[in-house]
N, C-alpha and C positions, 0 to 999 in steps of 0.2 A: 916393359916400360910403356909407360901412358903415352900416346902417340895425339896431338892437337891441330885441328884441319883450321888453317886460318886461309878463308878467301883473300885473292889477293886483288886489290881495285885494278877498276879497267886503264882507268889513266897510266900505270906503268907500263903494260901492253901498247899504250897508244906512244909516250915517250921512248921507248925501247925503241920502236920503227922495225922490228924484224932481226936487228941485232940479239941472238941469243945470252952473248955475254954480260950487257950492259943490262940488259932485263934481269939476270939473276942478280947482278950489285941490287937494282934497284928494290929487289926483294930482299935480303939481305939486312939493306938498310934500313926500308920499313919494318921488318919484324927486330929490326935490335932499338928502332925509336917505338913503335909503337905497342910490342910486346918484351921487353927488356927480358924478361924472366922464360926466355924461350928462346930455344937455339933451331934453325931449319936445318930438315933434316934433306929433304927433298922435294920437288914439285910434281905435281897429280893435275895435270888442265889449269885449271883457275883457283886451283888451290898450292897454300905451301904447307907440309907434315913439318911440324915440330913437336919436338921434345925439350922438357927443362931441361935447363943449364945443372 
């Protein structure tokens, strides 16, 4: 399956504050508003692996 590396912006690292939990919603929620047609698979540093829905 095709695997899609979408960086994720700095400003959720900065809003997260060190919180690992709230940092991955905020990813999450960016890839379901800003890439709809993509599901995270997991995160790699500054990037999140998606795959279609």
């Amino acid at each position: 399956m095709m695997e899609y590396r979408i960086a994720i912006p700095h400003c959720y690292t900065w809003m997260a504050a060190g919180d690992k939990k709230l940092y991955i919603e905020y990813i999450k929620g960016y890839i379901k508003s800003s890439h709809p047609g993509l599901k995270p698979v997991r995160v790699e540093g500054k990037y999140v692996i998606c795959i279609k829905k």
